[in-house]
N, C-alpha and C positions, 0 to 999 in steps of 0.2 A: 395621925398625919394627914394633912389634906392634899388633895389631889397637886395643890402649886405646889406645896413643900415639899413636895416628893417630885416636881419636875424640875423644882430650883437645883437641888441635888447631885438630879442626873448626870449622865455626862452624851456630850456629841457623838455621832457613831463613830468619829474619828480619833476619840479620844477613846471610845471605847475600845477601839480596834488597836489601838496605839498601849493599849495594857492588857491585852488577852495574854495568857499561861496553854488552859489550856486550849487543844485542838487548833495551836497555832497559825501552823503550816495553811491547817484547811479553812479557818476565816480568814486569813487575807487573801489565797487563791481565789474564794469565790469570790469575795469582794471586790478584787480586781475585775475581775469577768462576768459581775452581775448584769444581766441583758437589762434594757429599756425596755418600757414597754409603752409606745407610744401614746395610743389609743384609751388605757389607763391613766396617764396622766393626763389625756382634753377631756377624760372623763371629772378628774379630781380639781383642774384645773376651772373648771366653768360651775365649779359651788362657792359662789360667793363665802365672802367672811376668809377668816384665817383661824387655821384650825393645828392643834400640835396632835403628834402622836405618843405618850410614855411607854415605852417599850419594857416589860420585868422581863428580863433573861439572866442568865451567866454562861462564862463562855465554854462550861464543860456541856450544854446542851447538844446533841445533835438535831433537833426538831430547829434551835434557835439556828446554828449556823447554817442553817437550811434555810432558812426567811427572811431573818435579822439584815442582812447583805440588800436582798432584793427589792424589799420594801425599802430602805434609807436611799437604794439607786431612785424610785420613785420620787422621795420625797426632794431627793437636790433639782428634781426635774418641776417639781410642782413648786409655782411660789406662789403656793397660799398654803402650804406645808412644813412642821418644822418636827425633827424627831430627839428625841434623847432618851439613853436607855439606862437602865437603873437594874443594881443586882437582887435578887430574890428576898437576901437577907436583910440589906439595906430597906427595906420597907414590909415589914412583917404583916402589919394591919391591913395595908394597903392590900398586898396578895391576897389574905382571907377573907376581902371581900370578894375576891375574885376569885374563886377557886372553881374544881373541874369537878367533875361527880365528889367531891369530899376532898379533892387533892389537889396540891400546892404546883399544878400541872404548867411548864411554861415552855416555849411565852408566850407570854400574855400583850395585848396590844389596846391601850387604852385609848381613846379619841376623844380629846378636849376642844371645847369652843374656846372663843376668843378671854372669856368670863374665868377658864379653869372649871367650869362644867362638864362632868363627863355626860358624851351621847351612844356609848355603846363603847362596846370590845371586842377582841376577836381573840379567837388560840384556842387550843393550843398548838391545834394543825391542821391543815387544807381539809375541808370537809369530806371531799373523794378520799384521803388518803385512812381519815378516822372512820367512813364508809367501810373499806376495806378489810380494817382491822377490825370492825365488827362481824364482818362477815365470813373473814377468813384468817388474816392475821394472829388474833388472840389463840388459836389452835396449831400454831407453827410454831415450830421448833423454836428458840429463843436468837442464835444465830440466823436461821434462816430466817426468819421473821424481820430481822433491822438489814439481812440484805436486800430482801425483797424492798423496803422504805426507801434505802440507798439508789435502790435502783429506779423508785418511783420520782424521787428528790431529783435525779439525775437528768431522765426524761422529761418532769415537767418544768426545769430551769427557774423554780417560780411565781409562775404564768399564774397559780390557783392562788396562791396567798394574796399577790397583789391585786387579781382583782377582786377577792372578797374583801380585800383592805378600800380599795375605791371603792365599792359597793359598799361598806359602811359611809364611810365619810359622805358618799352621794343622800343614802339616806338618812342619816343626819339632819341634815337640810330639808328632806322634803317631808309636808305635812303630813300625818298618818294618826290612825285611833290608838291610843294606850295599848301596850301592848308586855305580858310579861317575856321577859329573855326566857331563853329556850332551855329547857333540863337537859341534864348528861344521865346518860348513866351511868354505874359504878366498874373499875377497873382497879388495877395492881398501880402504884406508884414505887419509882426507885428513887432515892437519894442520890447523890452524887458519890460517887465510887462504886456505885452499882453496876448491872449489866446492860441496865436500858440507857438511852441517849439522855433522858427525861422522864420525868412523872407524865403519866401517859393517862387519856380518860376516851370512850367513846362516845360521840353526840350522838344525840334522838333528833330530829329535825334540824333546824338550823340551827343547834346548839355550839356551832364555831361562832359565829357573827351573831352576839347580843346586840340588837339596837334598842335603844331607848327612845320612847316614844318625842320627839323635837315641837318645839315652838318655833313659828315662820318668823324669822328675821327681818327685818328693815332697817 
């Protein structure tokens, strides 16, 4: 499946939100209450072209209903921004090329030019927050460990995914040497019906924010 046939698919986050099961309650709260973030959209907003974003989630994620909300508030404020999100199962091939130390880890945030070119991705969560989990998290009790996320989700309202979501998009745009996307390293993956939010992986460097090396537009 190519990257268009997998965005033709999708659906609007309004429609996605308009058929969620599970974790109801808690995606339309946030989604109601997703903050602006001003400064992030005159950053998104002053890169030429138009640009979509394919979103892989489902909505029994908690990593997703943590993000999914706060990037799509971005995107209605950015217009040269367009999102649609697609479930895990609905594009098999698609996720394994994107996968996280070995695992089907979401979500995943694809960044498309004008062409259906992908320029990079982002996921499967805030870099501080996978920080974290490397250095302390993985050794926490299983409950204490997704309250501690809870609470970090809660605090940063956010503020980290979106702008490493505009910092893709910005570099996208700007010129730069070839460069390979960043390794994960390996972690426990859950299924759904499992006890994690999500297939979980920890990054080595900047391995939230894959950019691909871009050609200067005109």
């Amino acid at each position: 499946m190519t990257n268009e046939q997998a965005y033709q698919m999708a659906r609007s986050f309004p429609e996605f939100l308009a058929a969620v099961e599970a974790k109801k309650e808690l995606w339309h709260a946030l989604a109601s209450r997703a903050p602006l973030f001003p400064e992030e959209v005159e950053r998104v907003a002053a890169v030429p072209g138009s640009w979509r974003l394919l979103v892989i989630a489902d909505d029994w994620c908690g990593d997703a209903v943590n993000t999914v909300p706060v990037v799509s508030r971005l995107v209605e404020a950015a217009p040269n921004l367009e999102l649609r999100v697609v479930g895990r199962e609905e594009v098999p091939d698609l996720m394994d090329r994107h996968l996280t130390a070995g695992a089907r880890a979401i979500p995943v945030i694809l960044l498309l030019d004008e062409d259906g070119e992908e320029r990079g991705w982002w996921g499967p969560r805030p870099r501080e927050l996978q920080d974290w989990f490397q250095r302390m998290g993985r050794d926490m009790a299983i409950e204490e460990r997704y309250k501690e996320m809870r609470r970090w989700y809660a605090r940063d309202r956010g503020a980290t995914a979106v702008s490493e979501v505009a910092h893709l998009v910005t570099e996208a745009w700007r010129p730069s040497s070839p460069r390979e996307p960043g390794r994960s390293l390996p972690d426990s993956s859950v299924e759904p019906g499992g006890s994690a939010p999500c297939p979980q992986a920890v990054p080595r460097g900047d391995a939230t924010v894959h950019s691909f090396a871009p050609s200067m537009r005109r």
